[in-house]
VEXDREN-2710 file (C-alpha; in Angstrom, 1 decimal):
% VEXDREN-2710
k/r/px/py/pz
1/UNK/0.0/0.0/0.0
2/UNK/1.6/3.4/-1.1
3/UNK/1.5/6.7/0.8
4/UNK/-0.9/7.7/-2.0
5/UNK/-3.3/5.9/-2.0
6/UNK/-4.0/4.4/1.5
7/UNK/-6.9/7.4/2.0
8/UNK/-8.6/6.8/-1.0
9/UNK/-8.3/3.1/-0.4
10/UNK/-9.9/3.6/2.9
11/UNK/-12.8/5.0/2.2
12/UNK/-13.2/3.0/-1.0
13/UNK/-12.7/-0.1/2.2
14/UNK/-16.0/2.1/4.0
15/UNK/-17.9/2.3/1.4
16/UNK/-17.8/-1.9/0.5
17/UNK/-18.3/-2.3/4.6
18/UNK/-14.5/-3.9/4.0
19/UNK/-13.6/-4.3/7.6
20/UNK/-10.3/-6.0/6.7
21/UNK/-9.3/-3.7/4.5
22/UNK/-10.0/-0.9/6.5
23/UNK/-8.3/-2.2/9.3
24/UNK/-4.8/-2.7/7.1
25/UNK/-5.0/1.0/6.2
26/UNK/-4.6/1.9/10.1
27/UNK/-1.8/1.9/12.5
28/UNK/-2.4/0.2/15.5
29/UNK/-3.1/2.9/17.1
30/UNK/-4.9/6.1/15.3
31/UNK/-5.3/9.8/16.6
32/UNK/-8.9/10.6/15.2
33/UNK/-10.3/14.1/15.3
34/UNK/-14.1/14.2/14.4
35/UNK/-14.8/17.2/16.8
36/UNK/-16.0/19.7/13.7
37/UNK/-18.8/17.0/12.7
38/UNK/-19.5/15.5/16.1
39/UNK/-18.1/17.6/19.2
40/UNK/-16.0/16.2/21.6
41/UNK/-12.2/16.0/21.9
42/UNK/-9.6/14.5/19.7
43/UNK/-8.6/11.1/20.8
44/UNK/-6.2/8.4/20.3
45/UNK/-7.2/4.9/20.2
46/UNK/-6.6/1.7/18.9
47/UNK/-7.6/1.1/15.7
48/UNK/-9.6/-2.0/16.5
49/UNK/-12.0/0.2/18.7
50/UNK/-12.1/2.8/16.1
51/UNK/-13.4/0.1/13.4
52/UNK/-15.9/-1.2/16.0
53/UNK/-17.7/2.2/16.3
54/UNK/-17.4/2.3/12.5
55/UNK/-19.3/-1.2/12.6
56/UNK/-21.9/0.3/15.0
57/UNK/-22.8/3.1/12.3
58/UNK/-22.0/2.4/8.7
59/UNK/-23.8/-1.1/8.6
60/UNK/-27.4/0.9/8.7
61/UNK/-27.3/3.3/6.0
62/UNK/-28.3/1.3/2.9
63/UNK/-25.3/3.2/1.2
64/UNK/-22.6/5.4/1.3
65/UNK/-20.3/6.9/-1.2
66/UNK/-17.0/8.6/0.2
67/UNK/-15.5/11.2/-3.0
68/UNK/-11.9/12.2/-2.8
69/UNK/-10.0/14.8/-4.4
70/UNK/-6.9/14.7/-5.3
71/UNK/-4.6/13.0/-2.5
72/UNK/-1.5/15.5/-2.0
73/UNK/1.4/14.2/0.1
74/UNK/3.6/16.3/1.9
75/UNK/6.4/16.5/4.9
76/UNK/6.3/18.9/7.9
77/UNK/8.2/18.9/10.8
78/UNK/6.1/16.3/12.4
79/UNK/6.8/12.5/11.6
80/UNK/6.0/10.6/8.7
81/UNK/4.0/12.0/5.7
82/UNK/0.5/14.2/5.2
83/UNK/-2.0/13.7/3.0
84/UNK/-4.6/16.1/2.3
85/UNK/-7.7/15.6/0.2
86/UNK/-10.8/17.0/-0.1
87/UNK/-13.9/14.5/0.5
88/UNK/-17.7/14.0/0.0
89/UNK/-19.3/11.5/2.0
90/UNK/-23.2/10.5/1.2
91/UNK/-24.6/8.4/4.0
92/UNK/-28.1/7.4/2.1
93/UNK/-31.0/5.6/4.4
94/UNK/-34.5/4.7/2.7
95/UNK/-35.2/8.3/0.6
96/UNK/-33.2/10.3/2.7
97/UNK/-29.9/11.0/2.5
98/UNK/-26.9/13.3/5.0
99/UNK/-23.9/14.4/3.5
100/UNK/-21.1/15.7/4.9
101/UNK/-18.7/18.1/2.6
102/UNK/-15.0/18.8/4.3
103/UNK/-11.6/18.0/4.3
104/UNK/-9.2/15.0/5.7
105/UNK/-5.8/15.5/6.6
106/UNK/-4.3/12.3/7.3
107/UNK/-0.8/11.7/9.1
108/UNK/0.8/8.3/7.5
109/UNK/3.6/6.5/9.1
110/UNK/5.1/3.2/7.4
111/UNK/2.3/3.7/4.8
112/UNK/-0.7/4.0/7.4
113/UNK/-3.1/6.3/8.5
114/UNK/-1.8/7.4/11.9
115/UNK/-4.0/10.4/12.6
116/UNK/-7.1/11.3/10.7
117/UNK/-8.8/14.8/10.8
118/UNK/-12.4/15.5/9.4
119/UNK/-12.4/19.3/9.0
120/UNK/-16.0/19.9/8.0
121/UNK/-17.4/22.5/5.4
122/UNK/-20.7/21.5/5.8
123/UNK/-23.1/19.3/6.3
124/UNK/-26.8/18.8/4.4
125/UNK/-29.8/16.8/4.5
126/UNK/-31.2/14.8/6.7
127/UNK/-29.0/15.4/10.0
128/UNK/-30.3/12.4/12.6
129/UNK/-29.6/9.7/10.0
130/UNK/-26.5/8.4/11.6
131/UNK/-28.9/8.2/15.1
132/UNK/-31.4/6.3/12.6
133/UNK/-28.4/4.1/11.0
134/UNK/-26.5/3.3/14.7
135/UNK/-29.7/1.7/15.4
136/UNK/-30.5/0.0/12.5
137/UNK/-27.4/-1.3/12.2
138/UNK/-27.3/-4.1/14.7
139/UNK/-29.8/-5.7/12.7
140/UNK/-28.3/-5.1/9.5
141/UNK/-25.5/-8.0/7.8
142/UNK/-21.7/-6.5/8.7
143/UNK/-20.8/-8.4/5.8
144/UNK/-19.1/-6.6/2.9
145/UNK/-21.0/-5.0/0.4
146/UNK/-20.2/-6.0/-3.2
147/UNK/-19.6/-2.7/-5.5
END
């Protein structure tokens, strides 16, 4: 897996409910900031429990789509290598559907995501679908999706 790719890959891995593939684009441990879309604080965890959330949610939208821009790498004074692309994320339940327009910066380390920060542009439609799709999705297959 190259530096380039592994954020497109990801969410290519989200979108097909691909928990194994999602799992190899992660450190072990990942510092995930969601704080723009969801409150909270930024906070590191292991990757593992990250996914599990992921499994708790995702499974109960009928689909999603995740759009990329352009993946540019760069190097800062910090470790490893950040990415940067812009993203598109359509979460689509029954007729409705939320999407969420923003930004990812990603810190890679040994080709995987380290640190992963959603900065949000904006969001639109139907806001309480992720409540709707975390409960749904205990009932719902965790099996990959075929695409």
């Amino acid at each position: 897996m190259s530096d380039a790719d592994v954020l497109t890959r990801l969410l290519h891995a989200v979108d097909r409910l691909d928990w194994t593939e999602i799992r190899r684009c992660f450190s072990d441990e990942v510092r995930v900031d969601y704080t723009e879309m969801s409150g909270g604080e930024p906070e590191t965890l292991a990757a593992d429990d990250l996914i599990g959330r992921w499994r708790r949610l995702l499974p109960g939208f009928d689909a999603t789509q995740h759009i990329t821009g352009p993946v540019l790498l760069s190097t800062d004074d910090e470790p490893g290598v950040r990415a940067d692309a812009h993203v598109r994320g359509y979460h689509r339940l029954g007729s409705e559907t939320w999407a969420i327009h923003g930004h990812y910066v990603a810190r890679l380390i040994d080709g995987r995501i380290a640190a992963l920060t959603l900065q949000v542009f904006y969001q639109e439609g139907d806001l309480a679908l992720p409540e709707e799709a975390t409960k749904r999705a205990g009932t719902r297959p965790r099996e990959p999706r075929s695409r």
